[in-house]
N, C-alpha and C positions, 0 to 999 in steps of 0.2 A: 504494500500500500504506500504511495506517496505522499509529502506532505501535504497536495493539495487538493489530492482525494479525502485525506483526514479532516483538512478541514471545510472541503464539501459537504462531509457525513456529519464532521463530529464525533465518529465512531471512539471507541475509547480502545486506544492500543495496550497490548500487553505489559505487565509490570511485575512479573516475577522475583521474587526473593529468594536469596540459594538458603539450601538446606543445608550448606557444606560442613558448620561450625556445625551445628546439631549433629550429620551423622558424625562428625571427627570426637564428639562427646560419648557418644553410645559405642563408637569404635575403641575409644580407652578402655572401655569395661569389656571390651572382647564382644560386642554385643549380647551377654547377658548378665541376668542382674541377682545380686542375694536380697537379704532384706538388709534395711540401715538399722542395727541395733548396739547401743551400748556404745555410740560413737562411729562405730565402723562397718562395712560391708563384709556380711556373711556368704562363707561357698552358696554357689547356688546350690536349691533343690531340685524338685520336679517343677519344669516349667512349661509354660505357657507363651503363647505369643503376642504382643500387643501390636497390630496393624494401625498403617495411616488410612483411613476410610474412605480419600480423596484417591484412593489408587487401590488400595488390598495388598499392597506390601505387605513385608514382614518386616517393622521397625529394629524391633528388639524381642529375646526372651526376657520374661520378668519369673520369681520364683512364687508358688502356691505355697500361700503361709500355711504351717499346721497347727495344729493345740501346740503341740511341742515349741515351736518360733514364735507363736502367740505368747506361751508363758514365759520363754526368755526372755522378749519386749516389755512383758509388765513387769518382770523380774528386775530390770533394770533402769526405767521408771522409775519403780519403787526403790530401790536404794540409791538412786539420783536426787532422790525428794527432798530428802531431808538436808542437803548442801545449801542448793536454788532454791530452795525456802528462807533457807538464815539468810540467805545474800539480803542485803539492803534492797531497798526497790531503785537507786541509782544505779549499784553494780547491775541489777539486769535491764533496765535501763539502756546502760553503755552496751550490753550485748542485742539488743532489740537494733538497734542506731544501728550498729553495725552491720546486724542481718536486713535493715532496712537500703542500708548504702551498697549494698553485695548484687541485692535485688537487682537495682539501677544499673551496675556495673556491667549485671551479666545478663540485661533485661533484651537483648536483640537475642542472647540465646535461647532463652527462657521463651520469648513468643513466640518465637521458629519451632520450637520443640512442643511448645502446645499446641501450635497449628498442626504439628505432622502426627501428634496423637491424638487428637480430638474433631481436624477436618475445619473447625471454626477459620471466616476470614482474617488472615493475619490481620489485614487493620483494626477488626476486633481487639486480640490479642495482645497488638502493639499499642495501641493505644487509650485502651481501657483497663483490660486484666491485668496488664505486669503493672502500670501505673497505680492502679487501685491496690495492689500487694503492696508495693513499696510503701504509699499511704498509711494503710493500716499497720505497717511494723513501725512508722513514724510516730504514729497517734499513742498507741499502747507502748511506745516508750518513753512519751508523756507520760502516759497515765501513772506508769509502774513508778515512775521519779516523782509521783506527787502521792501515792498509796503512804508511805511513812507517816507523812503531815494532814494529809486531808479525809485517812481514812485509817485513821489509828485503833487496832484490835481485829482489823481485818487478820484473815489466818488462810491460805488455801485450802480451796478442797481436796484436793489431794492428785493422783494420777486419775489424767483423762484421756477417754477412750474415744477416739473420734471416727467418723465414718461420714466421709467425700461422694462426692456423683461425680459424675462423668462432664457434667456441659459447664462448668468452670472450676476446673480440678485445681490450679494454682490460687485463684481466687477463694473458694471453697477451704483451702487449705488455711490462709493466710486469717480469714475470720475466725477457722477454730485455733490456730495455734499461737497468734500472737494477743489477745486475753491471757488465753493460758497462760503461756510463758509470762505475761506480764505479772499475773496475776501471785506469781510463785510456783503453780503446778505443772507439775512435769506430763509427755503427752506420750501417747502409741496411736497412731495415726494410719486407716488401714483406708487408701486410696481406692477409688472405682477399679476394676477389674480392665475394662478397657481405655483404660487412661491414667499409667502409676506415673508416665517418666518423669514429668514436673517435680512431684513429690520426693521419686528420687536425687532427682536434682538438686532441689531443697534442702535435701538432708545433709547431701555434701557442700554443701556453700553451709548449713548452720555449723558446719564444723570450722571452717573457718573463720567464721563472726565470730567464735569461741564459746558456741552452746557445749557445755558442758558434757561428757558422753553417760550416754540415760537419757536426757534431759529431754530429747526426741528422739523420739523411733518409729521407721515407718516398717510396715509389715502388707503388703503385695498378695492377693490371691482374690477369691470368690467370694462370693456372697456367706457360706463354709466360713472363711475366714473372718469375716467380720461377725456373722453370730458367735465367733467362739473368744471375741474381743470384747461382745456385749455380755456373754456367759463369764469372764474370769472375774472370780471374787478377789484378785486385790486390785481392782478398777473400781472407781469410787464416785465419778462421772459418765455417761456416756450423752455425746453431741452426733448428733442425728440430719444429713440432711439427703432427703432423699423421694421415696414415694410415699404415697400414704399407707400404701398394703405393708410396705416393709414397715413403716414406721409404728402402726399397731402391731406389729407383729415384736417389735423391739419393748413397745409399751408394756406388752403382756409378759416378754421374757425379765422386765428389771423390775415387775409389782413384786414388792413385799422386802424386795432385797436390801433395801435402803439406801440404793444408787439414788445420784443428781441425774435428771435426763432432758436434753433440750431436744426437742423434734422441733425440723423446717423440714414439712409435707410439699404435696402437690396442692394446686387451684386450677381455678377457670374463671380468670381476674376477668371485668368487664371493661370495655371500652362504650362511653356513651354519649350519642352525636343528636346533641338538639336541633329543631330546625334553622334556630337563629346563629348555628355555626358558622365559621371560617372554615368550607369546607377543604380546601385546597391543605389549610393550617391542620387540619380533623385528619385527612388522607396520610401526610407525613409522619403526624404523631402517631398514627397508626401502623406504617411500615414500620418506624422503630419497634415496634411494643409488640408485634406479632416476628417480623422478620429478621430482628436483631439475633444472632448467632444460631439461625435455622430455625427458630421459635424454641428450641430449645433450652427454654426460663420457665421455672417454679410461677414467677409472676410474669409472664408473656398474654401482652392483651390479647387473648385468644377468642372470648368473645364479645362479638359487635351487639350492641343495641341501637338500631336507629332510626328516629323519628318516621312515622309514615311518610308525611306530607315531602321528603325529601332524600327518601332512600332509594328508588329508582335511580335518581341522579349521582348519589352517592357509590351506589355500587357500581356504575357506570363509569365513572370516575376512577374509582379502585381498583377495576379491573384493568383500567387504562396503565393506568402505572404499574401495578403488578407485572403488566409486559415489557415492561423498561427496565426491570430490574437483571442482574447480570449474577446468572450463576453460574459456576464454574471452580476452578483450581484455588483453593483456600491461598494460597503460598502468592497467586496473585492479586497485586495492591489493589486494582479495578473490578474484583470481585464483591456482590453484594451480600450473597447468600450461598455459602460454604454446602460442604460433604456431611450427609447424619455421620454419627457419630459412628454405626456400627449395620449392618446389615440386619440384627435382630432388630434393633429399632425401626429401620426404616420399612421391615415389615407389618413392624407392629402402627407404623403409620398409615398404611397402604391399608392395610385391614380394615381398620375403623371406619379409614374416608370409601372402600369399598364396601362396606358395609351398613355405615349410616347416613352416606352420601343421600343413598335414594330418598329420603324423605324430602330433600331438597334440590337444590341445583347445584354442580359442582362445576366451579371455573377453575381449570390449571393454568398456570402464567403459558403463555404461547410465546415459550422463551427455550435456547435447544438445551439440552440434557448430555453433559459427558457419556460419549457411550461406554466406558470405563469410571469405575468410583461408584462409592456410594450416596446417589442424589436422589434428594426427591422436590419436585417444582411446589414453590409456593401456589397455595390453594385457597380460593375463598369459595365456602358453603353458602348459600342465599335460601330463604322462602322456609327456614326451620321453626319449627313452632318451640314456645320457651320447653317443653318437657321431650324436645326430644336428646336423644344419646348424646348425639355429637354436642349440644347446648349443655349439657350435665358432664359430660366424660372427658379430663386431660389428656388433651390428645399430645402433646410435648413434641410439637414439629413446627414447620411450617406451613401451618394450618389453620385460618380463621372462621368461626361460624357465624352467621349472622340471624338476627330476629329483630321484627319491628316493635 
């Protein structure tokens, strides 16, 4: 293409990001991973593969925690506690600062490598999630240096047990462990199954901010793996974020026990368009809030309410843009709307919308489709009545339904 065919079209030319720094990290480790315990990496075990979704590679092995790797992780946790507890809240502090500056340093890696694990548009990545990580180890190491003076008899809770998803594994991470850490309590942190590398990465960059070894540990496997991280009795919290099914099911395994437990579930937040909107202003907030990182968000405006007198024109509208949008290759900067995460997901998306579709009208963006990768085209549902499926049911894609 020419430049002044480009600027005939306006088309938007390709902007690719190498991956080269990411694999030359995963190639240090030989391409596979132990767990981060106790300060350092363990031999691998039996492992598993974790694929980029934008292609079906094979990234890395990572290793299947067992009860046995689970209770060395708490093991040492628990005798990291009682240290990072006595520190002052300034010495941990200075170590938050640091793991918050480490972020920054090594944040072109960090979003390269959650793009190629997770399929999200690096510009996502680059300039929300690593941004927002560094932020929050910034914030809580305020925090931790004002706990002495402004919150005097405060005591931790003790070792917490954390459990991550999949659609912002670095960010996800960064909200449970730096509280923690601030807080004094030491952590065992068991990342989504199809998305550890960040975390592991993490854990080696907390060793050189001079996290204490214990003091985090990450532990790699299955769904297996993390109920037997909510099952060890010397865990004293468990932080939850995830589905709703898993998350009663977590409910039901920590009654009685006298565990701390935070659950962040699923929704089916609303978006709602009065007549007397800026609809053009209505349409935008609304790609964000549905097609930010695939719709892929606990709170993704997933479903539309909107006014009779001016939803014809609306979805009209919607539909218009929807075909403007550009998906394709995550790792490319012109990209609007990334790879699902995983193959299971994106059947489990396809399922729903072929299954609850019928009740309404299904518009696919009339935008092309990698014939390699795992994609699937932003969709709006029209003409559903408030009690049907797809208006009740987290569909956690790029999928909006709509009712007037």
């Amino acid at each position: 293409m020419t430049v002044q065919e480009i600027f005939q079209s306006m088309d938007y030319g390709p902007a690719p990001e190498s991956a080269a720094e990411a694999r030359a990290w995963i190639a240090t480790h030989g391409g596979t991973f132990g767990h981060a315990i106790g300060g350092r990496f363990t031999p691998p075990g039996e492992t598993f593969a974790t694929r980029n979704p934008a292609t079906g590679e094979v990234l890395a092995q990572v290793s299947q925690g067992t009860e046995a790797d689970m209770d060395a992780a708490v093991k040492a946790a628990r005798r990291a506690l009682p240290g990072w507890s006595a520190r002052s809240g300034y010495d941990r502090a200075r170590v938050l600062y640091a793991l918050a500056r480490l972020v920054q340093k090594n944040a072109r890696l960090f979003a390269v490598l959650e793009t190629l694990d997770t399929g999200k548009p690096i510009r996502e990545a680059r300039d929300l999630d690593i941004p927002l990580v560094a932020r929050h180890f910034y914030h809580h190491a305020g925090l931790a240096q004002l706990l002495d003076t402004e919150r005097p008899g405060m005591v931790p809770v003790g070792v917490c047990g954390q459990v991550i998803p999949w659609n912002f594994p670095l960010l996800m991470l960064a909200w449970k462990v730096a509280p923690a850490l601030a807080a004094g309590c030491t952590v065992v942190l068991k990342p989504a199954e199809w998305t550890p590398l960040t975390a592991l990465l993490f854990a080696e960059v907390a060793a050189q901010a001079g996290v204490p070894p214990g003091v985090l540990n990450v532990v790699t496997g299955d769904g297996a793996t993390g109920a037997a991280l909510v099952a060890h009795p010397g865990v004293d919290k468990i932080a939850f974020t995830g589905s709703t099914e898993v998350g009663r099911a977590i409910r039901r395994a920590t009654a009685g026990t006298g565990k701390a437990l935070t659950l962040e579930l699923g929704g089916k937040s609303p978006c709602i368009v009065f007549d007397d909107a800026d609809v053009d202003s209505a349409i935008e907030g609304l790609v964000d809030a549905i097609w930010f990182n695939g719709g892929q968000v606990c709170c993704a405006g997933s479903r539309l309410l909107v006014q009779e007198g001016i939803a014809d024109r609306f979805h009209a509208k919607l539909r218009t843009r929807m075909d403007r949008l550009r998906l394709g290759d995550p790792l490319d900067k012109c990209i609007d709307v990334g790879a699902i995460v995983d193959p299971v997901q994106r059947d489990r998306i396809a399922g729903l919308v072929d299954a609850g579709g019928a009740e309404g009208t299904v518009h696919r963006a009339a935008i092309p489709i990698p014939p390699v990768g795992c994609y699937y085209p932003p969709t709006l549902i029209t003409g559903l009545s408030p009690s049907a499926q797809l208006m009740q049911e987290e569909i956690f894609g790029p999928v909006i339904v709509s009712t007037t």
